[in-house]
N, C-alpha and C positions, 0 to 999 in steps of 0.2 A: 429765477431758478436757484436752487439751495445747491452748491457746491458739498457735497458729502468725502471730497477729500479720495475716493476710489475710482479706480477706473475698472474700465472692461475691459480687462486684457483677458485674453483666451489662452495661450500659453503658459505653460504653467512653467514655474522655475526647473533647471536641471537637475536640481540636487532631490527634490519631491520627485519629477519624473524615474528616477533611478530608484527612489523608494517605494514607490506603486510597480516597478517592472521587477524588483525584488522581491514584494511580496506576490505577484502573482506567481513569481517563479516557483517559491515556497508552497504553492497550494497545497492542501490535503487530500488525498487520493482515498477513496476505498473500495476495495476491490474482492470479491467472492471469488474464489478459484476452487474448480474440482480437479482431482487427480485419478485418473483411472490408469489400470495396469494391474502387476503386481504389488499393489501399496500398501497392503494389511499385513500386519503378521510378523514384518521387515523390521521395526521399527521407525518406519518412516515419519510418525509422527516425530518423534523424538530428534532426529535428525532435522526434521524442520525446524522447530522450537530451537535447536541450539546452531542453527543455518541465522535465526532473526535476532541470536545475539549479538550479530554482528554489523546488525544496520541500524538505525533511528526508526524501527517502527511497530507497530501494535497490533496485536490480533490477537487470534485464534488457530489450531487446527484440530479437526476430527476425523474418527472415523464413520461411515456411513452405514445403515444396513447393506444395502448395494454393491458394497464392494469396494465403494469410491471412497475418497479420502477430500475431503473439504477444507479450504482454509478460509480465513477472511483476514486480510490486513488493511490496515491505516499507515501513510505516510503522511511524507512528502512523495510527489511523482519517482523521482529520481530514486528515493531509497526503497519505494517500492519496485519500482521495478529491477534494480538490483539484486534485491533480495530472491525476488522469483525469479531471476535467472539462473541465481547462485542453485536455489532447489532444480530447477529442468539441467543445470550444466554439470552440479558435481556429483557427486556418487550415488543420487537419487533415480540419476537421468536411464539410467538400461532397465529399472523397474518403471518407467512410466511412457506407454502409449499413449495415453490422451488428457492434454491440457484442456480447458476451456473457462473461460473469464468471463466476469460478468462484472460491470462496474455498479456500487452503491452509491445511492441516494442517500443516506443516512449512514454516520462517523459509526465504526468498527466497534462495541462498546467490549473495552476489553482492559486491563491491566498488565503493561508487562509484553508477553508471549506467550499464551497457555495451550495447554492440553488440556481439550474439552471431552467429558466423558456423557452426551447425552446422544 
């Protein structure tokens, strides 16, 4: 039998384990949100957009025919869901009755934060 010098060991070293539980931590998140309520007219767009200056992440928002206001962002978990707290908690929060999320299959394709006008 040919000695190949490897074993089979199944444990992986701790330093690799901490960089795979790192990087999943890091996953990328994307996420469809509509905003119903009062959201048109407000400025709410605008106030989202400079709401995502202040986290690491990427998207979009619009307004709807319907009435609704649309976002999409790209994170990380954590800074996405920060962010969309920060819109339902600060001064957005008494113009908006209904959140509802939808999580994405396919990365946010966006530069930046914008203001979508379609």
């Amino acid at each position: 039998m040919l000695d190949t010098g490897f074993s089979r060991a199944t444990a992986l070293p701790s330093s690799i384990e901490h960089q795979v539980s790192s990087i999943l931590e890091k996953a990328m998140t994307s996420l469809q949100v509509f905003y119903e309520g009062h959201v048109q007219g407000v400025g709410f767009r605008f106030i989202v957009r400079h709401a995502a200056k202040g986290f690491d992440v990427t998207g979009w928002v619009r307004n709807l025919s319907d009435g609704r206001v649309e976002v999409q962002v790209m994170g990380e978990e954590h800074e996405v869901r920060a962010f969309l707290d920060r819109v339902a908690q600060g001064e957005l929060h008494a113009l908006i009755h209904k959140q509802t999320e939808n999580r994405l299959d396919k990365p946010v394709a966006a530069r930046g934060f914008e203001i979508r006008h379609d």
